[in-house]
Biopython code that builds the backbone (N, CA, C, O; Angstrom):
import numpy as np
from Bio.PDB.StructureBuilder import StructureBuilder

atoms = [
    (1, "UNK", "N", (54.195, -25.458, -2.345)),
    (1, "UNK", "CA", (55.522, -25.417, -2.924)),
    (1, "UNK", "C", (56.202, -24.131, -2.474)),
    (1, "UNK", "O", (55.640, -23.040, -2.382)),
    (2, "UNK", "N", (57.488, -24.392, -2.205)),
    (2, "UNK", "CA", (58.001, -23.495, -1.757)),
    (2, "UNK", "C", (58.931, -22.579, -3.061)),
    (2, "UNK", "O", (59.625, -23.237, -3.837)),
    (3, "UNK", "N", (58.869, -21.249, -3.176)),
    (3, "UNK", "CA", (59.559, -20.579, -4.256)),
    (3, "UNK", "C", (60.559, -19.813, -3.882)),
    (3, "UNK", "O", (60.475, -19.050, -2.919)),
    (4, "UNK", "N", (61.617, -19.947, -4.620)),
    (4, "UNK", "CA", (62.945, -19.056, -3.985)),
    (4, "UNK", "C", (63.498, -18.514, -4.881)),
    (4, "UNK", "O", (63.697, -19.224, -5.867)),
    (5, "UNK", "N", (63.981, -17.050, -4.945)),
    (5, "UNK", "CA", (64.974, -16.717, -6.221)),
    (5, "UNK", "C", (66.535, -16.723, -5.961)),
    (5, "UNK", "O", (67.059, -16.377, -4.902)),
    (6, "UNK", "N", (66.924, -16.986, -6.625)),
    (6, "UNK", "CA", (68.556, -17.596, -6.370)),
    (6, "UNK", "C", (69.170, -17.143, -7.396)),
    (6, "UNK", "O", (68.611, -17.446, -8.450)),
    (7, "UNK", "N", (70.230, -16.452, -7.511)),
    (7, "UNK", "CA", (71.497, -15.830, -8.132)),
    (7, "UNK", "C", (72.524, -17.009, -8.858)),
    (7, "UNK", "O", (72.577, -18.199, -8.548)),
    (8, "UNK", "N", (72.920, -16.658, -9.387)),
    (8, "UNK", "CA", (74.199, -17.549, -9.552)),
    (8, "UNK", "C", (75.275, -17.197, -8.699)),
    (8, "UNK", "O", (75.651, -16.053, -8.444)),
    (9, "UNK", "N", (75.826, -18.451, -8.204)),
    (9, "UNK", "CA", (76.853, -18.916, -7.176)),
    (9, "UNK", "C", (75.864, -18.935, -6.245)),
    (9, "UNK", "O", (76.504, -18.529, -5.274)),
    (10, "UNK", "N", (74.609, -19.141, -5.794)),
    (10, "UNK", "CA", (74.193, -18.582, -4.453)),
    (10, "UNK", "C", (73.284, -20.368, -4.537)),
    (10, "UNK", "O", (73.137, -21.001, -5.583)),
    (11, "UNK", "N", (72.924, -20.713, -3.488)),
    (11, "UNK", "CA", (72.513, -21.952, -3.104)),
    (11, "UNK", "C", (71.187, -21.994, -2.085)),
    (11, "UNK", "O", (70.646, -20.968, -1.672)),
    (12, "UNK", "N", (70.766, -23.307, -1.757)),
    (12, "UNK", "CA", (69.694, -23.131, -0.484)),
    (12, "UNK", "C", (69.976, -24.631, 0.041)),
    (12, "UNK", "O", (70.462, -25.548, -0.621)),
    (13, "UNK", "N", (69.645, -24.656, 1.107)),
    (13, "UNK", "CA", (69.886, -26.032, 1.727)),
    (13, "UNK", "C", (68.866, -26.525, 2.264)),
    (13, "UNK", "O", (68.330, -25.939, 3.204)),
    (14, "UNK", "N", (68.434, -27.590, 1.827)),
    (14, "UNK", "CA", (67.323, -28.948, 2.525)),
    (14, "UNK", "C", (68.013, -29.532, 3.587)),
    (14, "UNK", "O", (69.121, -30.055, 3.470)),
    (15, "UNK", "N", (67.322, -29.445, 4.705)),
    (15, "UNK", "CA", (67.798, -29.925, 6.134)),
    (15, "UNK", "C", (69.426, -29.252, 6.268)),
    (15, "UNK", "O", (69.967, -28.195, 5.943)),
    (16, "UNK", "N", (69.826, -30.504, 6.929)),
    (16, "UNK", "CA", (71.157, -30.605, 7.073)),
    (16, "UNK", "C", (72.325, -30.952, 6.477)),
    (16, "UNK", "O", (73.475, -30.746, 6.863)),
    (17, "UNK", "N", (71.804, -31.667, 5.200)),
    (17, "UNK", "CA", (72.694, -32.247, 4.413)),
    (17, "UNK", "C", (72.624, -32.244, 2.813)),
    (17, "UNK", "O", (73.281, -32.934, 2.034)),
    (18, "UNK", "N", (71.819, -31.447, 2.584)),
    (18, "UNK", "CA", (71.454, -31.096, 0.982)),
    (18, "UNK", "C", (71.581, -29.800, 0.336)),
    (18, "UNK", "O", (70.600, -29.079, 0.521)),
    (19, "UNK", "N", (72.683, -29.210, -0.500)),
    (19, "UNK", "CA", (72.676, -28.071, -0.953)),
    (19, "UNK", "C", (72.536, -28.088, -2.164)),
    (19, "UNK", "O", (73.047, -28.959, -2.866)),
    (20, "UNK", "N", (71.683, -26.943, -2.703)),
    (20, "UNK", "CA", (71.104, -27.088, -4.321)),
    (20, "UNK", "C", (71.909, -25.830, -4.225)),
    (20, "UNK", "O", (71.704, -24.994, -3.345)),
    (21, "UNK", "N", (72.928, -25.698, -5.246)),
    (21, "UNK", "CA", (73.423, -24.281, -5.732)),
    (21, "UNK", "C", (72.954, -24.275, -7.452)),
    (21, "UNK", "O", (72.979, -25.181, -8.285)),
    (22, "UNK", "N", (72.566, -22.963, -7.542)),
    (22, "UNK", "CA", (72.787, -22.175, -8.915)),
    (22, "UNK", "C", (74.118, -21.692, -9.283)),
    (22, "UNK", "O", (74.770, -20.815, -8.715)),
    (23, "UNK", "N", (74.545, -22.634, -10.680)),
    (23, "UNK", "CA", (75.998, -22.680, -11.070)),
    (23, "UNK", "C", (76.205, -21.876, -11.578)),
    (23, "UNK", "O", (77.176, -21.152, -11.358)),
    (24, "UNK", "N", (74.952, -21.626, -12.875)),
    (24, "UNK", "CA", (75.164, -20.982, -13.996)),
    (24, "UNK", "C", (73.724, -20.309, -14.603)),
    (24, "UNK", "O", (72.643, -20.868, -14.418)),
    (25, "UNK", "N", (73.806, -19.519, -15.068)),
    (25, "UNK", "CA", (72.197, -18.884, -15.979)),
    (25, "UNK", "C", (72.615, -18.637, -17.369)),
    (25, "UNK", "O", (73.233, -17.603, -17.620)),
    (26, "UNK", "N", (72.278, -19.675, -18.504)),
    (26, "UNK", "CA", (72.459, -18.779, -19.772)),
    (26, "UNK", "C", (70.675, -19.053, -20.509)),
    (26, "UNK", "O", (69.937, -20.032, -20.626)),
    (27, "UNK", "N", (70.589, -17.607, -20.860)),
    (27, "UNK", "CA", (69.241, -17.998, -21.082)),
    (27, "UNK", "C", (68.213, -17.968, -20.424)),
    (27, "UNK", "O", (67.926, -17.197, -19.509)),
    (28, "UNK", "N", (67.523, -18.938, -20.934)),
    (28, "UNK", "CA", (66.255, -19.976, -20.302)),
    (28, "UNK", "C", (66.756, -21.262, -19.149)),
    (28, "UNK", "O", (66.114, -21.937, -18.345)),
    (29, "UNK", "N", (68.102, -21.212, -19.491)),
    (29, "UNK", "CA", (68.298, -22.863, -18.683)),
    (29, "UNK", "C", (69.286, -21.956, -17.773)),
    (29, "UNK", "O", (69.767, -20.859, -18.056)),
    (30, "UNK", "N", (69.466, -22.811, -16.477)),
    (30, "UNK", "CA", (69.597, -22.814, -14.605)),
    (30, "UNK", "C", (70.409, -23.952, -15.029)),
    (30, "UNK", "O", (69.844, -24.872, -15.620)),
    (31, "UNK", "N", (71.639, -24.004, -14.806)),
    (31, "UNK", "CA", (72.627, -25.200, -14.077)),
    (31, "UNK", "C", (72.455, -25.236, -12.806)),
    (31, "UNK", "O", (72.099, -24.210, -12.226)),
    (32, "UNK", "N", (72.662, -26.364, -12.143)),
    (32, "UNK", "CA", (71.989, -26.343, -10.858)),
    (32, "UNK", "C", (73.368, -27.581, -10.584)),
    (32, "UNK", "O", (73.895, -28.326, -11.410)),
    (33, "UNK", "N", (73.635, -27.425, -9.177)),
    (33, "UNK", "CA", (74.409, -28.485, -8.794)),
    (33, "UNK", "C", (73.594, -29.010, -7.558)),
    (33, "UNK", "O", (73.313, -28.099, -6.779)),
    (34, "UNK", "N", (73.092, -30.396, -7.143)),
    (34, "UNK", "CA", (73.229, -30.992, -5.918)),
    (34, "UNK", "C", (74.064, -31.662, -5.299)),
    (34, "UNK", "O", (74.683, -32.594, -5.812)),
    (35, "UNK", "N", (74.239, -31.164, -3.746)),
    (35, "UNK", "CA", (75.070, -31.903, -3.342)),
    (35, "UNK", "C", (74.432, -32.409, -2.075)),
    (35, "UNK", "O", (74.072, -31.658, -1.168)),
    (36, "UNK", "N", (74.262, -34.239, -2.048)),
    (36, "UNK", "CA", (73.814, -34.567, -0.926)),
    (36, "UNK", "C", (74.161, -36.086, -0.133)),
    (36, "UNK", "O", (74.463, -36.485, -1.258)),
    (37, "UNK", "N", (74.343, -37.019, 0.550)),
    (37, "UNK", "CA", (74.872, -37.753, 0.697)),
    (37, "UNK", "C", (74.470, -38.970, -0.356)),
    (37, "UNK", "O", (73.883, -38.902, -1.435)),
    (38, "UNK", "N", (74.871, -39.820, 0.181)),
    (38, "UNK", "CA", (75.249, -41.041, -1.426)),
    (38, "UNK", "C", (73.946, -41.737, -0.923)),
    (38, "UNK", "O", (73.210, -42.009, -1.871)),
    (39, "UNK", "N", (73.561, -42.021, 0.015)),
    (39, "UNK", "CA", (72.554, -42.952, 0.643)),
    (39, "UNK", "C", (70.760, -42.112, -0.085)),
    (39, "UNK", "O", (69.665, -42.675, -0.053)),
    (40, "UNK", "N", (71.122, -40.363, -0.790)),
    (40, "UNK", "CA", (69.831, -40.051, -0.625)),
    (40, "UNK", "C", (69.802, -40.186, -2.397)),
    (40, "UNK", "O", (70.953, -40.010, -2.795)),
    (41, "UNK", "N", (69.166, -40.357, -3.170)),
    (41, "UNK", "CA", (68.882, -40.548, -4.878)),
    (41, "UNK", "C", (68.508, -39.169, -5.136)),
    (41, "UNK", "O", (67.849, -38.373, -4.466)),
    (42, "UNK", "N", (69.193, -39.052, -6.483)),
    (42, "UNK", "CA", (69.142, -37.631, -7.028)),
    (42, "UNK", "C", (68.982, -37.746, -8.373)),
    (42, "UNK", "O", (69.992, -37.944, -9.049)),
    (43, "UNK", "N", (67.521, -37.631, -9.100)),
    (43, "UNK", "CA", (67.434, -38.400, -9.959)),
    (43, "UNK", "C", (66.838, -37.018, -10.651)),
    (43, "UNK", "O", (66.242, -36.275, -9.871)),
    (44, "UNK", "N", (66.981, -36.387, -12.704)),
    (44, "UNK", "CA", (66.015, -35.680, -12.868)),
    (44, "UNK", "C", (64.561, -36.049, -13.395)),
    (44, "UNK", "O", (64.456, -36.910, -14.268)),
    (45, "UNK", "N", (63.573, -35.489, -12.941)),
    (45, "UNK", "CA", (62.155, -36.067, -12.915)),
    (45, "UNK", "C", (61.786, -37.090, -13.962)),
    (45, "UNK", "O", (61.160, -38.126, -13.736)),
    (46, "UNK", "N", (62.328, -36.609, -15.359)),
    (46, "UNK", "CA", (61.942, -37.653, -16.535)),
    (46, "UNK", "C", (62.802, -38.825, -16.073)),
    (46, "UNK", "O", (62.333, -39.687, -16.817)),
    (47, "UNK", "N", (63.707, -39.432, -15.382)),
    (47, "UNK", "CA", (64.341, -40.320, -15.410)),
    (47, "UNK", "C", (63.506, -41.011, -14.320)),
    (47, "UNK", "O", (63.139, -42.186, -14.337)),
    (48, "UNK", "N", (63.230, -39.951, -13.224)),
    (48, "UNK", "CA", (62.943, -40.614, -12.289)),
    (48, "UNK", "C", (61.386, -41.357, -12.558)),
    (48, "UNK", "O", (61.130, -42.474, -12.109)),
    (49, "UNK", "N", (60.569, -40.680, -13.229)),
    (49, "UNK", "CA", (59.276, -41.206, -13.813)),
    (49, "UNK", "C", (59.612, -42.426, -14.827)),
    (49, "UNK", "O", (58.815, -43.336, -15.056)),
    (50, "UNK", "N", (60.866, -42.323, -15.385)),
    (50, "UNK", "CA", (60.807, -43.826, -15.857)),
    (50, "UNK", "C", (61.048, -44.884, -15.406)),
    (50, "UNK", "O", (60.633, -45.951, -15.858)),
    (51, "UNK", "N", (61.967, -44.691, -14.161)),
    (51, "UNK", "CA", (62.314, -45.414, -13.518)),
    (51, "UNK", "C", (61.060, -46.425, -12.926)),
    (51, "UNK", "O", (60.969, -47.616, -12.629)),
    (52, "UNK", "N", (60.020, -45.061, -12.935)),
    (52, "UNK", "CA", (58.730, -46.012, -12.079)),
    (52, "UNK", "C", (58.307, -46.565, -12.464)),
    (52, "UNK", "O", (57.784, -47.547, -11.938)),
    (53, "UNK", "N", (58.273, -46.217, -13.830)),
    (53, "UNK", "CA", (57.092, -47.291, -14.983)),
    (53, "UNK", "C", (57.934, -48.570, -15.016)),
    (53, "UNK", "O", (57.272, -49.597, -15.166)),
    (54, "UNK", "N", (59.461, -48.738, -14.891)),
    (54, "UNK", "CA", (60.003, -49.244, -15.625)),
    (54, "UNK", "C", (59.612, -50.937, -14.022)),
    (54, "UNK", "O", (59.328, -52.110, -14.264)),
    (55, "UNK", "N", (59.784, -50.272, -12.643)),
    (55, "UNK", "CA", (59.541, -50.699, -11.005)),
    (55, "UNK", "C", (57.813, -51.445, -11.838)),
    (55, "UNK", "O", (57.548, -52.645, -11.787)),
    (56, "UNK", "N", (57.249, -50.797, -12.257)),
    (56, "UNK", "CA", (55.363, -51.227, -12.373)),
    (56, "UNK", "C", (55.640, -52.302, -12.932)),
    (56, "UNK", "O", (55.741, -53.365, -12.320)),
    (57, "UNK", "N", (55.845, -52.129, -14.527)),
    (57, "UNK", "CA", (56.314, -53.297, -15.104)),
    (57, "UNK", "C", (57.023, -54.529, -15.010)),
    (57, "UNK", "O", (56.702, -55.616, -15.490)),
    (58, "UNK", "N", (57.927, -54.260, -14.400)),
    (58, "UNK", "CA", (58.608, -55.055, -13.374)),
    (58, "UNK", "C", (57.894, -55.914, -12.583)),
    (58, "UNK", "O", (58.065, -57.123, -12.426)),
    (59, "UNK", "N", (56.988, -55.104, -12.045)),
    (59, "UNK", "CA", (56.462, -56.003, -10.724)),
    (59, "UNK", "C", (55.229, -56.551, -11.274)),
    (59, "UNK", "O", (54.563, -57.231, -10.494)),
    (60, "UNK", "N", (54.662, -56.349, -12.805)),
    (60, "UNK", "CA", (53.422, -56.991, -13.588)),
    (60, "UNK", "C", (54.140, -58.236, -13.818)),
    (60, "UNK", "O", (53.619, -59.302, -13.487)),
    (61, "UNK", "N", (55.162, -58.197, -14.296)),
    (61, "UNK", "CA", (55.740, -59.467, -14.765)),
    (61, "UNK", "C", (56.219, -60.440, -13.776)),
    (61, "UNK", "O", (55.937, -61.610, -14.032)),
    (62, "UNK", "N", (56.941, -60.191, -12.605)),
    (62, "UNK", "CA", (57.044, -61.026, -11.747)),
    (62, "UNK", "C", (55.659, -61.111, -11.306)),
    (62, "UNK", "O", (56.026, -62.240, -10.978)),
    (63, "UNK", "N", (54.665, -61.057, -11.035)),
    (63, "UNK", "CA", (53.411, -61.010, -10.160)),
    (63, "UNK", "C", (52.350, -62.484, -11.570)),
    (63, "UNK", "O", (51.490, -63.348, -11.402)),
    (64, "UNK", "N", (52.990, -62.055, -12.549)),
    (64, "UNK", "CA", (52.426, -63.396, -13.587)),
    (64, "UNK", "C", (53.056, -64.738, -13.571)),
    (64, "UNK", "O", (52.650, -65.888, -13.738)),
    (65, "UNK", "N", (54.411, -64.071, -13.261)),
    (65, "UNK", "CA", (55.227, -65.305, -13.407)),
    (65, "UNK", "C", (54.903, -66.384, -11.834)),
    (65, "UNK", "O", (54.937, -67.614, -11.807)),
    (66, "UNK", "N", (54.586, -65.389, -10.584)),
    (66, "UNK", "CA", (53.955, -65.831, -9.621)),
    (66, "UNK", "C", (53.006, -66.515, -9.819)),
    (66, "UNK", "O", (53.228, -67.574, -9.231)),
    (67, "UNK", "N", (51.820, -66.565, -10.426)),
    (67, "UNK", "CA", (50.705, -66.689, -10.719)),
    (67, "UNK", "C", (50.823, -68.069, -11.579)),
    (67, "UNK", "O", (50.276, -69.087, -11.156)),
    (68, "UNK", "N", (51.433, -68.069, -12.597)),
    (68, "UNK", "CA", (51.383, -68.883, -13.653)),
    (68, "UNK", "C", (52.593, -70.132, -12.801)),
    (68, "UNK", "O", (52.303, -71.257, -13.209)),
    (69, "UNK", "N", (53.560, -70.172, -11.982)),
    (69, "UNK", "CA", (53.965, -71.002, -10.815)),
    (69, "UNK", "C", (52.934, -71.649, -10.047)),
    (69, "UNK", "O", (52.833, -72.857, -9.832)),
    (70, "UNK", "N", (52.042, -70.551, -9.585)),
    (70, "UNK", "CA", (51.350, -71.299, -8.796)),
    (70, "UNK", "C", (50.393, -71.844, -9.448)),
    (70, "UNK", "O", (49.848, -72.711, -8.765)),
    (71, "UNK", "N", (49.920, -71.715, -10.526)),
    (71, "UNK", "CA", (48.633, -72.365, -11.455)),
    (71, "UNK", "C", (49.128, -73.808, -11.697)),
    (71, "UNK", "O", (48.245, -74.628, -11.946)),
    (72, "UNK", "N", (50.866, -74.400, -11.648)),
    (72, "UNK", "CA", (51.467, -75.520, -12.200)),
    (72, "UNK", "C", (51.513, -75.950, -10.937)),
    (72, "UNK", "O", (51.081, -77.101, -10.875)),
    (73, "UNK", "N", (51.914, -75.445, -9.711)),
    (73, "UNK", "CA", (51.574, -76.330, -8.726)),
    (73, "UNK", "C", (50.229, -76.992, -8.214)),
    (73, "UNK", "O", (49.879, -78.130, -7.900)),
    (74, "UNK", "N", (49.729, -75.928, -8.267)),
    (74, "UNK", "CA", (48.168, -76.801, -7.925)),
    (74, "UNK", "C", (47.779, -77.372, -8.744)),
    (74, "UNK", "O", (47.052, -78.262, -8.302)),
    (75, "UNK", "N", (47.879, -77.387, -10.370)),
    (75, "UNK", "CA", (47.505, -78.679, -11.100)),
    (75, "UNK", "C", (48.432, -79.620, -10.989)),
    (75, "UNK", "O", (48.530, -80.064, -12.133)),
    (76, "UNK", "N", (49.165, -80.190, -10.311)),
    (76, "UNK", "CA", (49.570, -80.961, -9.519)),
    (76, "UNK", "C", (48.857, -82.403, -8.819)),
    (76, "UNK", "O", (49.485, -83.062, -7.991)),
]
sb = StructureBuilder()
sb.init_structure("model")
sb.init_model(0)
sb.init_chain("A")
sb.init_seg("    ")
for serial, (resi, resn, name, xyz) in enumerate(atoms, 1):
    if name == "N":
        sb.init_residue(resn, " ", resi, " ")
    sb.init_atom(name, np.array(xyz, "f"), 0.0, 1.0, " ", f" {name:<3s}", serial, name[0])
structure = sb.get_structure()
């Protein structure tokens, strides 16, 4: 992992097209702005971890509903 200390107003950039600036510091909490094209997802981690469970589940249930299709065709 890479560690960086960053100021407020001051930023770092991923590749060519991603800038993370530090907006604000009050406290304990970092406002943070990203800015990166629309095509790349910018998600914060708890969302993005639900998102996955939410993709798993998802794909348990279609993968039964597969299953339980094909159990009615072959008793056929």
């Amino acid at each position: 992992m890479l560690v960086l200390t960053r100021k407020s107003n001051q930023s770092i950039m991923i590749g060519d097209d991603i800038e993370v600036s530090v907006l604000s510091i009050m406290g304990e909490k970092v406002r943070i702005g990203i800015q990166a094209p629309r095509d790349i997802p910018v998600f914060r981690r708890e969302v993005y971890l639900e998102i996955q469970q939410e993709n798993v589940a998802a794909g348990a249930t279609a993968r039964a509903e597969v299953d339980d299709a094909l159990k009615r065709l072959s008793s056929r």
